[in-house]
N, C-alpha and C positions, 0 to 999 in steps of 0.2 A: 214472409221474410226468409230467403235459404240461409239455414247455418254456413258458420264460415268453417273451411277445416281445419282439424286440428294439426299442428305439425309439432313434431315430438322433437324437445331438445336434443342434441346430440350431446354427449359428456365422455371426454377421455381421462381414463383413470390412469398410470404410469406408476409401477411397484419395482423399488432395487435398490443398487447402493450407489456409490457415486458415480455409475457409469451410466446412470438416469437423473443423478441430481447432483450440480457442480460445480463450479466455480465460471462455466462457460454454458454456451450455451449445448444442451445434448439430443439425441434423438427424439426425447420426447418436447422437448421444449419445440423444438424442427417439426414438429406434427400436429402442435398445438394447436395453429391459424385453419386446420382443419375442420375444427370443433366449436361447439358452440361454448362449451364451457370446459375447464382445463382441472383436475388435479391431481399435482405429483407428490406422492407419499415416499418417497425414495430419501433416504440418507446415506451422504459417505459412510463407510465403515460397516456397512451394516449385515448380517447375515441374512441366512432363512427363515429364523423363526421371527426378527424382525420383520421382514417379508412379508408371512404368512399371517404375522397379527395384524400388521397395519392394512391388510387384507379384508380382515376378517371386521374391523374396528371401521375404515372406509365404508364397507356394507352397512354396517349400522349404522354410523353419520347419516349417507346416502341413499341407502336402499339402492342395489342395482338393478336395471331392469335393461329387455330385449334393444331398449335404445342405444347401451350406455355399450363403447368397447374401454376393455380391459386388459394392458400389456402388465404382463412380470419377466423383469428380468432378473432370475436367480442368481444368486453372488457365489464365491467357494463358498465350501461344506467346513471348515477349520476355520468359523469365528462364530463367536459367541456373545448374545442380545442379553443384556437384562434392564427393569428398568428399576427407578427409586424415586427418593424424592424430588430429583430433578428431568427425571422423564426417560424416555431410551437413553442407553445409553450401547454405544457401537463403536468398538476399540478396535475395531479388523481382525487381521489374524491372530491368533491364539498363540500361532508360533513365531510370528516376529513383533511380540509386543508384550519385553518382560516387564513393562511397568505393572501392568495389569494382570499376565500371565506369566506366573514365575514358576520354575520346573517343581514345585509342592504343587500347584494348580495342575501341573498338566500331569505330573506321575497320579493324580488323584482323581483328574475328572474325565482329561483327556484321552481317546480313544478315535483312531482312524476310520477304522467301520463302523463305529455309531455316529460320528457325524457326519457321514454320507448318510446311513443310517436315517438316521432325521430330516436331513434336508427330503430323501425323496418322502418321508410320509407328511412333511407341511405341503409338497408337492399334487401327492397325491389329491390331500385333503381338500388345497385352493382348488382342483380341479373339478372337486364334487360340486365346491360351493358354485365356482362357476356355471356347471353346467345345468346346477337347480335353477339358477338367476335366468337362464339360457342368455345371458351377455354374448356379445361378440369379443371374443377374448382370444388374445395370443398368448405365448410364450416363447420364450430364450434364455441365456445365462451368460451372466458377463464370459465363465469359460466352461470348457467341457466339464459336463457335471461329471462324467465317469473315470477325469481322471484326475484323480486328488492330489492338490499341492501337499508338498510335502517338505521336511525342515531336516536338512541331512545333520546339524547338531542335536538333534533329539531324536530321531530314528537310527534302527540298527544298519550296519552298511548291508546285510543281506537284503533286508526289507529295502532301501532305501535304491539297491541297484534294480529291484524287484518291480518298485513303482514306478521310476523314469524308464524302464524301457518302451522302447513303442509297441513291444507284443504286450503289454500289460492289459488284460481286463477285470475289472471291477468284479464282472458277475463270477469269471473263470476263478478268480483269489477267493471270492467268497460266495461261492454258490447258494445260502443262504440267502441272500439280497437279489437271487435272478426272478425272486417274484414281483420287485418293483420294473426291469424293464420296460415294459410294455407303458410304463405311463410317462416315459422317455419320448414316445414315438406318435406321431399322428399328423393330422393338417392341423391342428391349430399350434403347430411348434415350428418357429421360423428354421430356415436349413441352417445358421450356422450360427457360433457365437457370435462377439463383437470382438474379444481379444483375439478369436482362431480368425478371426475376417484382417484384422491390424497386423497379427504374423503373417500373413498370404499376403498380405499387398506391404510388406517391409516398411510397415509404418516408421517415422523418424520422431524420438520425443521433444516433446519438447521445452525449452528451457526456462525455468522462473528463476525467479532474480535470486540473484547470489550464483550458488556452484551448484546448486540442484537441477535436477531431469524432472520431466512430468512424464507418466507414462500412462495418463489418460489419454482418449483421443480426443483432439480436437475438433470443431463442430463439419468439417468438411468431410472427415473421418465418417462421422456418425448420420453426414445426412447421406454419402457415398454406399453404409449400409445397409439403409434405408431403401434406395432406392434398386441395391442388389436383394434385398430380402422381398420385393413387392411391393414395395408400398408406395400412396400413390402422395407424394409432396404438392404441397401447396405452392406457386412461385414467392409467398410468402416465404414462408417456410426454409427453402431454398436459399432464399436472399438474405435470411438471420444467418445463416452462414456463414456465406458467402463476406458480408460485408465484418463479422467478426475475425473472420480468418486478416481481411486486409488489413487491420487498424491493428491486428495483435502477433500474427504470426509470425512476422520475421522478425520482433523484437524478444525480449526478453519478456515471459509475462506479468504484468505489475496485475496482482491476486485484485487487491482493494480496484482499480482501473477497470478493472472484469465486471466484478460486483456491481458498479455502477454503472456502465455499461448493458446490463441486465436489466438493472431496473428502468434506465431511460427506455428502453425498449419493452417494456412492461411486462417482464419476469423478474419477478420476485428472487431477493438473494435465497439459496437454499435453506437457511435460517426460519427463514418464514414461510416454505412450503410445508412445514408440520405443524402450525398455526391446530390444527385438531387436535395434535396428541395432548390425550387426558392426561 
């Protein structure tokens, strides 16, 4: 009797904040029907070291192996992960979010070059792990990792005209940290952000209900670059889209109408893609 072959699952793993996991559908969702089997570890708000754990914590769930590919998209360096008795917890930025970070927090903990600082050594660190697993694994970041958002009410105006200009470099300011460079650059790091890709093509936000802007992108956005960064979409894939942009983007968007929207289409609301965190 010939053995029959073996064929090896395929599994995409998706790591970031909410410009991987959202209210709509996002790139990784758009890559999904690719795959044999789907999971996004990404939360709004969330940093690097959220990132890098739920990284690390996914490997041990799953064990990753030469089958499996693996995107991170890194978030800014100025937000801060902890968790508690109710699990992660991901407040966004540090500097526009005095509920949680009030100037006692940031004169105390807060420091600009250590939280780039940090992001690239989880950076670093995911890259070891990946390359032990030998996964098929990318990388990106919602925006330029090198050049730090910054909060002109809490930075000095020298520093602060220091960091918006466009001669600004991270390594030049701090030549201490030009030993992390190099693990900035390679093929497995897609050519551009997702925010620097939305600035170049004048992205337009857009509107949820009430007087507010969304300055997420939409899924047309995300599968558009997707398809400039290489990769190879499903007409599936495409068509989540496609068909979410008609039913939602020229109205105002109704958040809960999304959400279920999602799941009739069978993604799960972002609520329940951490269904693992211990």
């Amino acid at each position: 009797m010939l053995s029959q072959p073996v064929v090896n699952m395929t599994r995409l793993f998706t790591f970031g904040c909410s410009f991987t996991n959202y209210h709509w559908p996002t790139w990784a969702d758009i890559l999904e029907p690719g795959y044999d089997e789907y999971h996004n570890w990404a939360r709004p708000g969330a940093g690097n070291q959220f990132i890098f754990e739920r990284l690390v914590e996914a490997d041990i769930t799953f064990g990753f192996t030469p089958d499996d590919t693996i995107i991170v998209m890194w978030s800014s360096h100025n937000r801060h992960d902890w968790y508690d008795w109710f699990g992660w917890q991901t407040k966004g930025n540090v500097l526009d979010n005095p509920e949680f970070f009030d100037k006692a927090y940031l004169d105390r903990f807060y420091d600009i070059k250590a939280s780039i600082m940090h992001s690239f050594n989880y950076i670093h660190a995911a890259q070891q792990l990946l390359e032990n697993k030998h996964s098929n694994w990318k990388m990106t970041s919602m925006d330029e990792l090198v050049k730090p958002v910054v909060s002109e009410e809490y930075m000095i105006p020298k520093l602060i005209k220091k960091l918006t200009s466009n001669e600004f470099s991270t390594f030049k300011e701090w030549p201490e940290l030009l030993k992390y460079e190099s693990i900035l650059t390679g093929s497995n790091w897609l050519s551009m952000p997702l925010k620097k890709y939305m600035d170049n093509t004048k992205y337009k936000y857009t509107k949820k209900q009430g007087d507010t802007w969304d300055f997420h992108p939409t899924p047309i956005i995300h599968y558009n670059w997707l398809v400039d960064q290489g990769f190879e979409v499903t007409d599936e894939g495409k068509d989540l889209a496609v068909r979410w942009e008609n039913e939602f983007v020229d109205a105002e968007v109704d958040i809960e109408a999304s959400i279920a929207w999602l799941a009739n289409n069978g993604i799960p609301h972002l609520s329940n893609h951490n269904k693992h965190c211990i």
